[in-house]
MILUMVO-357263 format. One record per residue (C-alpha): x, y, z; residue in one letter. Coordinates in Angstrom, 2 decimals, padded with zeros to 5 digits, always signed. Example, Ala and Ser with C-alpha at 12.3 -4.5 7.8 and 13.67 -1.06 7.14 Angstrom:
+---------+---------+---------+----+
|      c1 |      c2 |      c3 | aa |
+---------+---------+---------+----+
| +012.30 | -004.50 | +007.80 |  A |
| +013.67 | -001.06 | +007.14 |  S |
+---------+---------+---------+----+
END
This chain:
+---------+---------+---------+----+
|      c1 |      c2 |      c3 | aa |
+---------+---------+---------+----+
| +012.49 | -019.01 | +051.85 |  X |
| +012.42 | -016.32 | +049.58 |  X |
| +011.27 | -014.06 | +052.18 |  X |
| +014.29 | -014.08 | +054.12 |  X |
| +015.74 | -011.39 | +051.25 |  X |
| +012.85 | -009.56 | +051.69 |  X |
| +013.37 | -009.49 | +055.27 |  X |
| +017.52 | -008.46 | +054.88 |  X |
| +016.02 | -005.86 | +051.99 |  X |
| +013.42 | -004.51 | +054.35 |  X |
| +016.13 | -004.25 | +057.36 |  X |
| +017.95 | -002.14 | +054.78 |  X |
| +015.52 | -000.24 | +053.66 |  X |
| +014.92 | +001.18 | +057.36 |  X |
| +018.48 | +001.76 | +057.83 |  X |
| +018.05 | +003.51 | +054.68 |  X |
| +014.95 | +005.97 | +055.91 |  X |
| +016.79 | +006.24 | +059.86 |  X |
| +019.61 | +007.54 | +058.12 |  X |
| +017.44 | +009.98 | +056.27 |  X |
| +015.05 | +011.09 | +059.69 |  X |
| +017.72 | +011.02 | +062.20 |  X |
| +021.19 | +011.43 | +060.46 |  X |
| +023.47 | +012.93 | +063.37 |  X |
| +021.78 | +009.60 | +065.92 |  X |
| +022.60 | +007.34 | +062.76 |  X |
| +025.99 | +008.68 | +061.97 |  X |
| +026.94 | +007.82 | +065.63 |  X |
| +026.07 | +004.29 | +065.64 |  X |
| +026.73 | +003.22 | +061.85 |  X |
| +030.81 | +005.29 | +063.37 |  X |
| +030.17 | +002.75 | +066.00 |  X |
| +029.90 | +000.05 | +064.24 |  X |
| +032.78 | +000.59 | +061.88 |  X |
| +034.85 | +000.03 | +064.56 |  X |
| +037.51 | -002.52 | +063.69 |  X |
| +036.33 | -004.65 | +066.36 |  X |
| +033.46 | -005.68 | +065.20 |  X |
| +035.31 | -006.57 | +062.00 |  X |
| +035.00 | -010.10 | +062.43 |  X |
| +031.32 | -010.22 | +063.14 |  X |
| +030.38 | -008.14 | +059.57 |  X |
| +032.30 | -010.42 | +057.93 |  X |
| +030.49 | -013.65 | +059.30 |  X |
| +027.17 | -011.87 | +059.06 |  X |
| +027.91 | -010.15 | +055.28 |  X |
| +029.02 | -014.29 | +054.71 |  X |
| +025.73 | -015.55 | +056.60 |  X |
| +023.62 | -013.12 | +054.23 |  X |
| +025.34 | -014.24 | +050.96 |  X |
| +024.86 | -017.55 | +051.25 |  X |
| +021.25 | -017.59 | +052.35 |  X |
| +020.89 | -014.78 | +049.32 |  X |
| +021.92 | -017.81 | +047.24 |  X |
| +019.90 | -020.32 | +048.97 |  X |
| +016.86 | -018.83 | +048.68 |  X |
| +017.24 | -017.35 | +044.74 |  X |
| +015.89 | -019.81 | +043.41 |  X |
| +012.22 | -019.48 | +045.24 |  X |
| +011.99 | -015.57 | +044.03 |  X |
| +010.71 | -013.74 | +041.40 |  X |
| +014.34 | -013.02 | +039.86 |  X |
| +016.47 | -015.33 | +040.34 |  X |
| +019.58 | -014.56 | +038.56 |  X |
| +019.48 | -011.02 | +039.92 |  X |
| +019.09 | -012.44 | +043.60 |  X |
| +022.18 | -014.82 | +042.61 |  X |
| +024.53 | -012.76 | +041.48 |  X |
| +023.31 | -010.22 | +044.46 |  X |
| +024.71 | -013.06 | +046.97 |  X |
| +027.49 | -013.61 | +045.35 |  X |
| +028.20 | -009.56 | +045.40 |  X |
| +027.79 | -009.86 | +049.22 |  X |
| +029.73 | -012.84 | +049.48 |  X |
| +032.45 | -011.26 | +047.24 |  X |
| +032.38 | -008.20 | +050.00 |  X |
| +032.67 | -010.35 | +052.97 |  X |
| +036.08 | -012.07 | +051.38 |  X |
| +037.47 | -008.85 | +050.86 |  X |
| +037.40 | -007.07 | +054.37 |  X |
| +040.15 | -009.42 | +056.24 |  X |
| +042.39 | -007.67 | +053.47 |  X |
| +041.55 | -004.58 | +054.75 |  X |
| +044.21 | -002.74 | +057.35 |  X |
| +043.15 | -001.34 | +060.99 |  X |
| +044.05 | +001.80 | +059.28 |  X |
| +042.30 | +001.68 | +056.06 |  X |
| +039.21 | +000.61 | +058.12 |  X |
| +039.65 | +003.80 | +060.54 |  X |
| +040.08 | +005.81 | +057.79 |  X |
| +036.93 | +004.47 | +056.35 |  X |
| +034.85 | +005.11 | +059.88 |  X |
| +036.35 | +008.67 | +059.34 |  X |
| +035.34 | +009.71 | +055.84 |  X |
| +031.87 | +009.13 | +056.70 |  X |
| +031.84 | +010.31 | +060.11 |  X |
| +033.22 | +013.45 | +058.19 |  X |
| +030.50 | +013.35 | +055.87 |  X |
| +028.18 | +016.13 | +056.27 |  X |
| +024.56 | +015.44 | +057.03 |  X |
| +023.39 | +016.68 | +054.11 |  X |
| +025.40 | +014.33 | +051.69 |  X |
| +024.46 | +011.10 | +053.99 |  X |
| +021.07 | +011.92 | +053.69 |  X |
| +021.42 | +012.09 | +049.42 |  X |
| +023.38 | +008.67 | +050.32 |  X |
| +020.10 | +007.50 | +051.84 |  X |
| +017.78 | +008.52 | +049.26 |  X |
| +020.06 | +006.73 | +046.94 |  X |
| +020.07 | +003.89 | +048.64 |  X |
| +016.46 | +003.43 | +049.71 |  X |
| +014.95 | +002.87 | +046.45 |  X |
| +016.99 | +000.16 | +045.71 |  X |
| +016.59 | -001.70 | +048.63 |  X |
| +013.00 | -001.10 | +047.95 |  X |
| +013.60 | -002.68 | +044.71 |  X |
| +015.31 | -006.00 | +045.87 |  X |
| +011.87 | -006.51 | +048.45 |  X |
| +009.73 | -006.35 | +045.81 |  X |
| +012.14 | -008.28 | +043.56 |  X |
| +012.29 | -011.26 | +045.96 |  X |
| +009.19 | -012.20 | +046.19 |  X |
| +008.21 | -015.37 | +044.75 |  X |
| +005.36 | -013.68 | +042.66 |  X |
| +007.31 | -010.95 | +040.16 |  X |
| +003.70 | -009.90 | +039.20 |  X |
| +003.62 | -007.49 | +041.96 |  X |
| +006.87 | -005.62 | +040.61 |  X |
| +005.91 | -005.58 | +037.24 |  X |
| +002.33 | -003.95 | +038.02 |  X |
| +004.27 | -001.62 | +040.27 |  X |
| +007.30 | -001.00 | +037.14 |  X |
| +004.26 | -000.53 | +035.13 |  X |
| +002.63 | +001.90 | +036.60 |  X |
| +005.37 | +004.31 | +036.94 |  X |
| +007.14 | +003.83 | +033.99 |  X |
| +004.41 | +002.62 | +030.76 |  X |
| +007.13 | +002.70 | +028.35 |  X |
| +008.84 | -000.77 | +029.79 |  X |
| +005.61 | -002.58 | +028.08 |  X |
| +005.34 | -002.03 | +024.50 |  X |
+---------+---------+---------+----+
END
């Protein structure tokens, strides 16, 4: 079970690295897709996500982390029927205004992290801490 948020993290993650390799393709469809209507299908899938975040917490390395992770995604899936046509446009806009340059820092942002939450959702946290140790040897006193 656990490796369902490895799979969502891993989807990410290759978002993450297409956005960096092909920014002007990616920019197109990620403006497509902020398209107000497909507003109702994020929200069911960000809602979908959540609660299978939660579901399957319990069978990963972290736990807690993964918890409060689906309830972050949850808590972002409430809050976009609140959100205006317009704001949403405007939102599409701003980053189909963004320069390539600046999505691509966006992406290297983001790609470690996502990184993080695969490794961090497996069942065996051994693997993270080996990798956490390795890179950084002052975590382990």
């Amino acid at each position: 079970m656990a490796y369902i948020i490895t799979s969502i993290a891993s989807v990410l993650f290759l978002i993450s690295i297409m956005l960096l390799l092909f920014t002007g393709t990616m920019k197109k469809l990620l403006f497509f897709f902020f398209a107000p209507r497909w507003i109702n299908a994020v929200i069911v899938i960000r809602m979908l996500m959540g609660f299978v975040i939660i579901g399957a917490a319990p069978f990963t390395g972290y736990p807690n982390m993964m918890l409060f992770l689906g309830i972050a995604v949850i808590f972002l899936g409430m809050t976009m029927p609140f959100m205006s046509e317009r704001s949403l446009d405007d939102m599409a806009l701003w980053w189909q205004l963004q320069s390539n340059w600046m999505l691509r820092l966006y992406a290297l942002i983001f790609a470690p992290i996502w990184l993080f939450f695969m490794f961090a959702s497996l069942p065996d946290h051994t693997l993270l801490e080996e990798i956490l140790t390795y890179i950084m040897p002052h975590l382990h006193y």
